[in-house]
DOTIGU-442689 format. One record per atom (N, C-alpha, C): atom name; residue number from 1; x, y, z; residue in three letters. Coordinates in pm, whole numbers, plus 50000, padded with zeros to 5 digits. Atoms other than C-alpha are relative to their C-alpha. Layout:
{pt "CA" NUM {X Y Z} "ala"}
...
***
This chain:
{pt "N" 1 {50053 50133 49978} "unk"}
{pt "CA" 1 {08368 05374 45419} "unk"}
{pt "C" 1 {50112 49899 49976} "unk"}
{pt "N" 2 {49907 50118 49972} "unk"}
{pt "CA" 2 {08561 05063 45474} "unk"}
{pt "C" 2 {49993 49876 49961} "unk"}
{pt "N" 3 {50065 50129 50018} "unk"}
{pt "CA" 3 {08524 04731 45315} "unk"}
{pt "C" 3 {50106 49861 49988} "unk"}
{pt "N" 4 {49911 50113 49997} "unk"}
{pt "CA" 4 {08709 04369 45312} "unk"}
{pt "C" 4 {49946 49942 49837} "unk"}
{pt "N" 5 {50017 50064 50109} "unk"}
{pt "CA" 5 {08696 04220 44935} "unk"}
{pt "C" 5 {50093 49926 49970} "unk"}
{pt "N" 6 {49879 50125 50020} "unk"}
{pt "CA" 6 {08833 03908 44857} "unk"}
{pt "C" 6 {50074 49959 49916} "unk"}
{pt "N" 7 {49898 49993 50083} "unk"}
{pt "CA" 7 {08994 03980 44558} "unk"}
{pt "C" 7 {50075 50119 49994} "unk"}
{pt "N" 8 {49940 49853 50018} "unk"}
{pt "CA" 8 {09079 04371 44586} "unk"}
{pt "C" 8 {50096 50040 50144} "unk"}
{pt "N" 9 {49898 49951 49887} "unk"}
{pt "CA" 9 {09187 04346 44952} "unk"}
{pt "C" 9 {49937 50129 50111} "unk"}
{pt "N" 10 {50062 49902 49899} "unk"}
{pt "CA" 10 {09087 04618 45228} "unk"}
{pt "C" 10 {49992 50100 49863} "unk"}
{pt "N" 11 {50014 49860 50079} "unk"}
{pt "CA" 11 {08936 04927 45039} "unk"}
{pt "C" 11 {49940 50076 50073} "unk"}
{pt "N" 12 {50048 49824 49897} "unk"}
{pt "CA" 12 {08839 05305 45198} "unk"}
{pt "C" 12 {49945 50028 49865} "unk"}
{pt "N" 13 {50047 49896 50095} "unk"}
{pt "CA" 13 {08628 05501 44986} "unk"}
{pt "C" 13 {49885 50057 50028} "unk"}
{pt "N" 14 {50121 49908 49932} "unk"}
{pt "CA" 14 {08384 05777 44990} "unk"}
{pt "C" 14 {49874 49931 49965} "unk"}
{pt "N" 15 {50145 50056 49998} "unk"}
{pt "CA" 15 {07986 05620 45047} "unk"}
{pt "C" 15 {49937 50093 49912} "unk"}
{pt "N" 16 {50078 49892 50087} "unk"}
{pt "CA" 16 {07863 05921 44824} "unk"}
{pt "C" 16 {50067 49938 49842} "unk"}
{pt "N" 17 {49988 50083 50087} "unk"}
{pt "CA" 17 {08054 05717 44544} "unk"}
{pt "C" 17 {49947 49807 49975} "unk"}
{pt "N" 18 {50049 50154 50038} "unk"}
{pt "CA" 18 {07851 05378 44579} "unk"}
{pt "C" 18 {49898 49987 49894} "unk"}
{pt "N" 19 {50118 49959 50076} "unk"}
{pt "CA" 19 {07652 05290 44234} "unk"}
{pt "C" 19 {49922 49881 50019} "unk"}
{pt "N" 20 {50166 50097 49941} "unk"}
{pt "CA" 20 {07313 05172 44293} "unk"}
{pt "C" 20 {49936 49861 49894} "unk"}
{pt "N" 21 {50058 50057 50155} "unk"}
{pt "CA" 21 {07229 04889 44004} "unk"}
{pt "C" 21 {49866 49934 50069} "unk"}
{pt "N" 22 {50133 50025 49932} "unk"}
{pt "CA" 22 {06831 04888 44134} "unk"}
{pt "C" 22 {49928 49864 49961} "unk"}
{pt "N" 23 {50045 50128 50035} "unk"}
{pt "CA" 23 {06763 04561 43957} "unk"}
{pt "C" 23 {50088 49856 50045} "unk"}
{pt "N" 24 {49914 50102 49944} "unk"}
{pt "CA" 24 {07117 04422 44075} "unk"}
{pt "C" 24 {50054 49939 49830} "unk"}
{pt "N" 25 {49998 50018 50194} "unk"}
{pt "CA" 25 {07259 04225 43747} "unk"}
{pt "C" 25 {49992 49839 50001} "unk"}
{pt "N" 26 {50105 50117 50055} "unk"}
{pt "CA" 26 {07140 03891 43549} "unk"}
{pt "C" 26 {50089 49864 50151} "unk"}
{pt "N" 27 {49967 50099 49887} "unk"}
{pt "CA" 27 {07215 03611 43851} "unk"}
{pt "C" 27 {50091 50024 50101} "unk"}
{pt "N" 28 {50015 49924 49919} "unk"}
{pt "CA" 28 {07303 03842 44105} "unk"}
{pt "C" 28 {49911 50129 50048} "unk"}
{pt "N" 29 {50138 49862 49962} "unk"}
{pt "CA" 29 {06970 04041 44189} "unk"}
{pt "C" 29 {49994 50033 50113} "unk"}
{pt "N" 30 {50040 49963 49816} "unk"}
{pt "CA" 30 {07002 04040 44569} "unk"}
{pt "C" 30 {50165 50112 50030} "unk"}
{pt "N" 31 {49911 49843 49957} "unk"}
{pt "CA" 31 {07341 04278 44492} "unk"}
{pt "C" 31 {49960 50067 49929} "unk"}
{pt "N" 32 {50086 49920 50035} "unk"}
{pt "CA" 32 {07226 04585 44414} "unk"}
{pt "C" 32 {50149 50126 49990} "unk"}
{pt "N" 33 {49910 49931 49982} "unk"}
{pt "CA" 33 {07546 04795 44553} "unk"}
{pt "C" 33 {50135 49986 49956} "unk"}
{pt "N" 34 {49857 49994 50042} "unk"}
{pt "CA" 34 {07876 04842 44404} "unk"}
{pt "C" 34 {50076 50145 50004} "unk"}
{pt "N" 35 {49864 49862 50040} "unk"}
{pt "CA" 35 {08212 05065 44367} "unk"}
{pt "C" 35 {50101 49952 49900} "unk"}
{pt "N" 36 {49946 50054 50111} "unk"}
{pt "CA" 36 {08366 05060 44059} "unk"}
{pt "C" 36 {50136 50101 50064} "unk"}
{pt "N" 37 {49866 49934 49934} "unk"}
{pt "CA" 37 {08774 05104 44114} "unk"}
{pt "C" 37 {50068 49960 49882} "unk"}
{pt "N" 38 {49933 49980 50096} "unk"}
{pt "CA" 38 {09064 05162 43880} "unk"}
{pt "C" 38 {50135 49965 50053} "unk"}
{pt "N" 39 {49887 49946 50023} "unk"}
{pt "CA" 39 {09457 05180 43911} "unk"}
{pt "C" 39 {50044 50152 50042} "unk"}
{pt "N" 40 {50004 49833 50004} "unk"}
{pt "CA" 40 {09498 05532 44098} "unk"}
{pt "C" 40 {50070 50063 49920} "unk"}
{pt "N" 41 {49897 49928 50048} "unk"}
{pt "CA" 41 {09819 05587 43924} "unk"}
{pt "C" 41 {49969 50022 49830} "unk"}
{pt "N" 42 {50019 50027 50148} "unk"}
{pt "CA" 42 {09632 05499 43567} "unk"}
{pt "C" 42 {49882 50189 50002} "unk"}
{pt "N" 43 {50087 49896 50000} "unk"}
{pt "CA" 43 {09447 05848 43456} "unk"}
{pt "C" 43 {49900 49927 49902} "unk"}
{pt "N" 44 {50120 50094 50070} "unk"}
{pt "CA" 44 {09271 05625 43176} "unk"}
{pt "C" 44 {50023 49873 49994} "unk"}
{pt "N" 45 {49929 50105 49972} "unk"}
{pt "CA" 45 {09295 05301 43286} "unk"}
{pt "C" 45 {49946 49909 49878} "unk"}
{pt "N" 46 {50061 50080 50072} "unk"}
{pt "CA" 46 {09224 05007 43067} "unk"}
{pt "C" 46 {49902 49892 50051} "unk"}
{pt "N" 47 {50081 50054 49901} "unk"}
{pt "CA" 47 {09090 04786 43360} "unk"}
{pt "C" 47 {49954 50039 50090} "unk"}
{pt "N" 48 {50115 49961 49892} "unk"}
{pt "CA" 48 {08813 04855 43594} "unk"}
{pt "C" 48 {50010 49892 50105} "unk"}
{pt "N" 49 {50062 50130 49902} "unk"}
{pt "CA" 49 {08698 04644 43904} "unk"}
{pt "C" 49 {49880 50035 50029} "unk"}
{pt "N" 50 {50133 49959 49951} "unk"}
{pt "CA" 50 {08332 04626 43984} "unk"}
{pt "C" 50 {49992 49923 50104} "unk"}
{pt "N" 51 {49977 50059 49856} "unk"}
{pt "CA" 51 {08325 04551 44385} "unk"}
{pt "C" 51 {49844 49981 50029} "unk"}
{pt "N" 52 {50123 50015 49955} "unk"}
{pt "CA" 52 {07993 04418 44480} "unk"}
{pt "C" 52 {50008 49996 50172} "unk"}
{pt "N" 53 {49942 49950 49850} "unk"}
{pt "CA" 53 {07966 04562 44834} "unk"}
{pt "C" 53 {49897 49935 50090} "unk"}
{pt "N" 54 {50109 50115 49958} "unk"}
{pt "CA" 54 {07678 04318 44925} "unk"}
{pt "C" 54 {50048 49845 50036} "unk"}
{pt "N" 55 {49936 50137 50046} "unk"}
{pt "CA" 55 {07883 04010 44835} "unk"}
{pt "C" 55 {50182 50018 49984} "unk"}
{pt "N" 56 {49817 49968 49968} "unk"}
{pt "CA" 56 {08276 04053 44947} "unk"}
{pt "C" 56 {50065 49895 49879} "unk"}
{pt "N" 57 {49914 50081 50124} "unk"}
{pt "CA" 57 {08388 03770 44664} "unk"}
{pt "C" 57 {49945 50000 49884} "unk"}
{pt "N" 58 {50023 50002 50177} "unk"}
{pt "CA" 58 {08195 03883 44389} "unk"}
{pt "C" 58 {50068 50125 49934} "unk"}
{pt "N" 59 {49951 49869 50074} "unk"}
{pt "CA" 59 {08407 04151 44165} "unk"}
{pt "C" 59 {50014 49965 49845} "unk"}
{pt "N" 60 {49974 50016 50149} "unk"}
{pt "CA" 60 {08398 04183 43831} "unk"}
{pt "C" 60 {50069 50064 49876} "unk"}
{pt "N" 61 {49898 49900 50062} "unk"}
{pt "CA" 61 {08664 04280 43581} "unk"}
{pt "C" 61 {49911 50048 49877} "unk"}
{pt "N" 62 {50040 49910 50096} "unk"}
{pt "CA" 62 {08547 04571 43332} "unk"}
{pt "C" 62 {50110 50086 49932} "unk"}
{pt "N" 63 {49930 49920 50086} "unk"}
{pt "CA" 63 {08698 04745 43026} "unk"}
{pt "C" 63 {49896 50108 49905} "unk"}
{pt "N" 64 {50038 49892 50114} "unk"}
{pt "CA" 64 {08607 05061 42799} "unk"}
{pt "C" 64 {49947 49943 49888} "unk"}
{pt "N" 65 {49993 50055 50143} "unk"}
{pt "CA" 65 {08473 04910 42518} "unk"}
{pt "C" 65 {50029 50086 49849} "unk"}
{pt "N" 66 {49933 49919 50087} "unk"}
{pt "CA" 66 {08628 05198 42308} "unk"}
{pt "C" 66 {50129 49966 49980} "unk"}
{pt "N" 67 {49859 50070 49981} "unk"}
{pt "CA" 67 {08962 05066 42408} "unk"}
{pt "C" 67 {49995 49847 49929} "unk"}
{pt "N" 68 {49994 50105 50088} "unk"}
{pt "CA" 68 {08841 04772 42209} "unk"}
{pt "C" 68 {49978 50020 49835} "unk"}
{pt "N" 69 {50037 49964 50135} "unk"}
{pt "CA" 69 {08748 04939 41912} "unk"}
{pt "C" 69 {49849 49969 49996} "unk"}
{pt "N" 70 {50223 50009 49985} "unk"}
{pt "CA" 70 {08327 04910 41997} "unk"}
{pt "C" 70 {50022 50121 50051} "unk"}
{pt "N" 71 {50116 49847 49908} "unk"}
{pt "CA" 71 {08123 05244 42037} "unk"}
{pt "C" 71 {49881 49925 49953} "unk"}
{pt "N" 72 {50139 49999 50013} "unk"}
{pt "CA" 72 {07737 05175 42105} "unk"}
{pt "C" 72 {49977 50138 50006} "unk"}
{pt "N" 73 {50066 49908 50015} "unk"}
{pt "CA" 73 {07486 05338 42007} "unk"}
{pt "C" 73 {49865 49924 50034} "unk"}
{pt "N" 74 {50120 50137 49941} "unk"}
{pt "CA" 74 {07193 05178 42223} "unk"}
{pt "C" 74 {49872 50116 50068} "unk"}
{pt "N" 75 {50107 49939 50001} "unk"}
{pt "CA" 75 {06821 05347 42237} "unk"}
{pt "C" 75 {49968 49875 50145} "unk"}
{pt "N" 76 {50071 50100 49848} "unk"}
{pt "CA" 76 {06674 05254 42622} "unk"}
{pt "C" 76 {49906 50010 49970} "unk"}
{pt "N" 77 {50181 50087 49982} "unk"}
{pt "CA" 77 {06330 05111 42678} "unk"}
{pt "C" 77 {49968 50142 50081} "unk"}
{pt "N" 78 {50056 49883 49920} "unk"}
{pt "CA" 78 {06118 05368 42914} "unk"}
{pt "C" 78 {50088 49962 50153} "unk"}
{pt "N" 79 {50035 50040 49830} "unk"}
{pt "CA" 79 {06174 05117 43234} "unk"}
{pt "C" 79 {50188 50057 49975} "unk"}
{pt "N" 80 {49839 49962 50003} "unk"}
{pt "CA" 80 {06596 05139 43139} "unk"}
{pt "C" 80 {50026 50152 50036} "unk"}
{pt "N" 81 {50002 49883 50008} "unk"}
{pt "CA" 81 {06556 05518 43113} "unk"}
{pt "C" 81 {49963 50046 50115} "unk"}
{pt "N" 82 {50050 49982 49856} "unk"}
{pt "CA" 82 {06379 05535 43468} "unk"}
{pt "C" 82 {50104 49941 50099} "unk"}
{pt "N" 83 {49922 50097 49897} "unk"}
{pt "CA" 83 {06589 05263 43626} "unk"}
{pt "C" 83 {50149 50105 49989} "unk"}
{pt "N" 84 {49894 49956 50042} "unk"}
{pt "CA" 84 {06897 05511 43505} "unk"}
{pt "C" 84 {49974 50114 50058} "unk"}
{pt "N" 85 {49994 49859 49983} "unk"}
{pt "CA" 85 {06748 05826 43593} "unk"}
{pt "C" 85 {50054 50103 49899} "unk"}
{pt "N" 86 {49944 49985 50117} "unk"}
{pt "CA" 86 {06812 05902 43251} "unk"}
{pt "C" 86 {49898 50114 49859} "unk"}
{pt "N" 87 {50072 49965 50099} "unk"}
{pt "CA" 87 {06685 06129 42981} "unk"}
{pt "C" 87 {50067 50051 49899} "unk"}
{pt "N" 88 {49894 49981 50068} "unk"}
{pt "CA" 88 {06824 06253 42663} "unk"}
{pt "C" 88 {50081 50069 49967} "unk"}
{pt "N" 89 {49842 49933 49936} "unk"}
{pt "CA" 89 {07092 06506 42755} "unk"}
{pt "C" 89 {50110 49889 50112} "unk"}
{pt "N" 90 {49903 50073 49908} "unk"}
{pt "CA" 90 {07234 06198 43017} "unk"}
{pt "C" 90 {50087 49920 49943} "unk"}
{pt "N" 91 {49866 50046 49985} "unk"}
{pt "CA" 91 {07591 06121 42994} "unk"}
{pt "C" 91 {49987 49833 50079} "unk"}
{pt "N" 92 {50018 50059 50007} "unk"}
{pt "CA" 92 {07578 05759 43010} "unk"}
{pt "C" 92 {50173 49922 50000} "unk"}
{pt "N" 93 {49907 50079 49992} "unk"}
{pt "CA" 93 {07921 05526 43099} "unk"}
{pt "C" 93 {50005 49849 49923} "unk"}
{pt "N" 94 {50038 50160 50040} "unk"}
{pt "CA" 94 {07926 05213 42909} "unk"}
{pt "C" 94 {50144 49926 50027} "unk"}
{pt "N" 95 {49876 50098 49938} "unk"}
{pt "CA" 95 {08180 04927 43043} "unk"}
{pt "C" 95 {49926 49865 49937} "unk"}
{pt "N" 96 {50042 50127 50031} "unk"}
{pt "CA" 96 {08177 04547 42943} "unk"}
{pt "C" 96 {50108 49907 50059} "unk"}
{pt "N" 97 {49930 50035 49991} "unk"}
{pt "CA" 97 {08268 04295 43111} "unk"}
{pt "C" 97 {50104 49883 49938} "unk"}
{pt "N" 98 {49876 50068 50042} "unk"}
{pt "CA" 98 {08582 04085 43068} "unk"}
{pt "C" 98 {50066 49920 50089} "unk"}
{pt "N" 99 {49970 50135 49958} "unk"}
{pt "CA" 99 {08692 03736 43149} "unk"}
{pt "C" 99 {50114 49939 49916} "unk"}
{pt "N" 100 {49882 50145 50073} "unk"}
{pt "CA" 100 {08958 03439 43069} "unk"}
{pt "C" 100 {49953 49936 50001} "unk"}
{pt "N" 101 {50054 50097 50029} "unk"}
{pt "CA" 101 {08838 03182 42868} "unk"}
{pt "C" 101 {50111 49889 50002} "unk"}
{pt "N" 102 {49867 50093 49974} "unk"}
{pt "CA" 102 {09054 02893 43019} "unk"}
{pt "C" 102 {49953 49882 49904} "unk"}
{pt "N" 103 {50047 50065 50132} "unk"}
{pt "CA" 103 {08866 02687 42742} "unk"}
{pt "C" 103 {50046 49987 49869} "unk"}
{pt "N" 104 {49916 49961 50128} "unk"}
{pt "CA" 104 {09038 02859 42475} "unk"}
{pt "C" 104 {50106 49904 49933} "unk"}
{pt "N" 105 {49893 50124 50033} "unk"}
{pt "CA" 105 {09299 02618 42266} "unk"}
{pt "C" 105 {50133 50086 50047} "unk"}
{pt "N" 106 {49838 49966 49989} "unk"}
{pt "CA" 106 {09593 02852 42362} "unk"}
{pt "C" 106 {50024 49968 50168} "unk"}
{pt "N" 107 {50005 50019 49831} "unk"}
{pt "CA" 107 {09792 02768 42676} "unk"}
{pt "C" 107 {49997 50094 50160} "unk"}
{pt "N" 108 {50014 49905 49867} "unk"}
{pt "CA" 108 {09772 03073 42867} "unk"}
{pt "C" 108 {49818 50060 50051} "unk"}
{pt "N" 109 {50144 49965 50009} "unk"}
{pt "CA" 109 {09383 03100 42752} "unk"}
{pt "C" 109 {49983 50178 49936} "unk"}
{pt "N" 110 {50037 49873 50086} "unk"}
{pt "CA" 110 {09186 03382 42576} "unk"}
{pt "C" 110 {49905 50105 50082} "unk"}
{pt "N" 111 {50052 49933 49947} "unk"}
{pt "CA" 111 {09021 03694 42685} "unk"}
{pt "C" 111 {49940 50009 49929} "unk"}
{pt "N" 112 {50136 49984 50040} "unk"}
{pt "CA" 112 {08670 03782 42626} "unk"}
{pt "C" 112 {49914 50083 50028} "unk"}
{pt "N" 113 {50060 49911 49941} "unk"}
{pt "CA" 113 {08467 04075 42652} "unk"}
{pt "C" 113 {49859 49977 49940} "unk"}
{pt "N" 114 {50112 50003 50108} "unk"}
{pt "CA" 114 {08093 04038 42629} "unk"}
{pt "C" 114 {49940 50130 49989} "unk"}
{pt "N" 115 {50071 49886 50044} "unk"}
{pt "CA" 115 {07973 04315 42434} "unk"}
{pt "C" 115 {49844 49966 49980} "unk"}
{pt "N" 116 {50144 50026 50004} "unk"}
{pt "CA" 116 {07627 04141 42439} "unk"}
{pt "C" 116 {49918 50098 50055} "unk"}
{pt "N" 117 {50115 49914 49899} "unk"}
{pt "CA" 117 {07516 04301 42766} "unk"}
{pt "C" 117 {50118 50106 50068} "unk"}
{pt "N" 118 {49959 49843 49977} "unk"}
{pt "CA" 118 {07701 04632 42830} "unk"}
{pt "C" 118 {49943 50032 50155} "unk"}
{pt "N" 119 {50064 49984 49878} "unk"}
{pt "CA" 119 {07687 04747 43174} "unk"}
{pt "C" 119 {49991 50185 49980} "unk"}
{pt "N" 120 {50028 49904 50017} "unk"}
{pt "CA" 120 {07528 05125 43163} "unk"}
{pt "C" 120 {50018 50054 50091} "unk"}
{pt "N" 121 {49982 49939 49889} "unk"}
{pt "CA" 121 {07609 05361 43416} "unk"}
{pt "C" 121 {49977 50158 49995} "unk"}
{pt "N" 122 {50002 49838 50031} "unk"}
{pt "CA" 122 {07490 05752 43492} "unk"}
{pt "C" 122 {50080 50031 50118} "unk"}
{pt "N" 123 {49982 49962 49916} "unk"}
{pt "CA" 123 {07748 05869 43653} "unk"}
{pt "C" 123 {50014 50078 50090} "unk"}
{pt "N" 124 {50015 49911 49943} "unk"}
{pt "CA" 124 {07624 06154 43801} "unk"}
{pt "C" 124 {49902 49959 50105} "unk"}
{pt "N" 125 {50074 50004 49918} "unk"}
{pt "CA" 125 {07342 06002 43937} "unk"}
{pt "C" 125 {50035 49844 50132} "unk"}
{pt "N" 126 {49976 50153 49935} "unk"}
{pt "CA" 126 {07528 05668 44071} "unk"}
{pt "C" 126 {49889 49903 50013} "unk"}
{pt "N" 127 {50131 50099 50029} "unk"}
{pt "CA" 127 {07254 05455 43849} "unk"}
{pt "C" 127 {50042 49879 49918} "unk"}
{pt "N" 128 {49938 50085 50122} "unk"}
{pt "CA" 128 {07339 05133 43693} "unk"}
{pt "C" 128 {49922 49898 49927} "unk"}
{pt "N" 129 {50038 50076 50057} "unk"}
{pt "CA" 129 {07225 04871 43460} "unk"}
{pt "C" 129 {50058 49903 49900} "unk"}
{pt "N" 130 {49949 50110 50165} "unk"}
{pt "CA" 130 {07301 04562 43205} "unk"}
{pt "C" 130 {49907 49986 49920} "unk"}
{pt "N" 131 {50106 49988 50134} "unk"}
{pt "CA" 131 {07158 04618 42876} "unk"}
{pt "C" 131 {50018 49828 49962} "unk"}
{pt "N" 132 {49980 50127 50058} "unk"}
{pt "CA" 132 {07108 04237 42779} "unk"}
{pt "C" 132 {49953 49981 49841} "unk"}
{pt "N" 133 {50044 50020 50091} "unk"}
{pt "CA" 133 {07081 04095 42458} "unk"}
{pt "C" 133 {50005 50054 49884} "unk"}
{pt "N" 134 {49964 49989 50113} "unk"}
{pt "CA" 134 {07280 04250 42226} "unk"}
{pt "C" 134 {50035 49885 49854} "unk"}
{pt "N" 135 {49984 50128 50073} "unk"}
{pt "CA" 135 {07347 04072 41893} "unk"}
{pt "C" 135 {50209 50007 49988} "unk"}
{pt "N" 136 {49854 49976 50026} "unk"}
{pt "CA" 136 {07765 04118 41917} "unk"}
{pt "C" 136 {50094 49907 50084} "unk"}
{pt "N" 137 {49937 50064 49896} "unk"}
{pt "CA" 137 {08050 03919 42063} "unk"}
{pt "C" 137 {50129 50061 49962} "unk"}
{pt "N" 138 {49819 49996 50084} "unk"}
{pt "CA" 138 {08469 03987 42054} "unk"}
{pt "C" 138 {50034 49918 50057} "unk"}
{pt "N" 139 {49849 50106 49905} "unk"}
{pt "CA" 139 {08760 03751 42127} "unk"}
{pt "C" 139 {50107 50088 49945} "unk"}
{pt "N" 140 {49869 49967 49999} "unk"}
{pt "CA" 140 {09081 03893 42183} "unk"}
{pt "C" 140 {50133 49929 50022} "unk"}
{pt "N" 141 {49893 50063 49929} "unk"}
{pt "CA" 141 {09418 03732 42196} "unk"}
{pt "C" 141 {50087 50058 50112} "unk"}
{pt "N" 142 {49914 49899 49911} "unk"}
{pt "CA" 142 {09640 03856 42445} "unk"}
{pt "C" 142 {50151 49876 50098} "unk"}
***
């Protein structure tokens, strides 16, 4: 498959890798479809891209939140657990995303990952979701 994105540039990739987020996420509900992409040459990269394949200029940068020093440990609802295709043997991806706070007092600005809402992913079944409403935040300098 073939797509034009307006920050990543022409991308090819296999359609049996598109993940489904069936609710879409909090003020984007009408995208539903994405492909999450890496760095080929990175084997564990530190940055992600999440390509919304609905919406050519929406992408959103994602990191490991292990690579930040956060592991969850997050119990799903029933509907999360359905919406995931999920039960409790499922291998579960957790990503968060990550922004520049050009707000910040420094002059190059600060990065920010919200660990609030965790984006969940099975990736076997290419199912996704944002857990909202954690109680956590980080700032990072960089």
């Amino acid at each position: 498959m073939q797509f034009e994105s307006l920050q990543l540039g022409h991308l090819e990739f296999d359609p049996e890798k598109i993940i489904t987020f069936p609710q879409g996420l909090p003020a984007f509900e009408e995208c539903t479809r994405y492909k999450l992409f890496h760095q080929a040459e990175q084997n564990e990269p530190n940055i992600y891209w999440l390509q919304s394949l609905d919406r050519a200029e929406l992408t959103f940068n994602l990191a490991d939140p292990a690579k930040l020093g956060v592991r969850y440990e997050l119990a799903l609802t029933e509907d999360e657990a359905s919406q995931l295709a999920a039960d409790a043997d499922t291998r579960l991806a957790a990503l968060v995303m990550v922004y520049r706070d050009e707000a910040a007092d420094t002059q190059a600005g600060s990065l920010r990952a919200n660990l609030q809402a965790p984006l969940l992913i099975n990736l076997e079944r290419k199912l996704g979701l944002q857990k909202c409403g954690l109680a956590c935040d980080l700032v990072f300098r960089g």
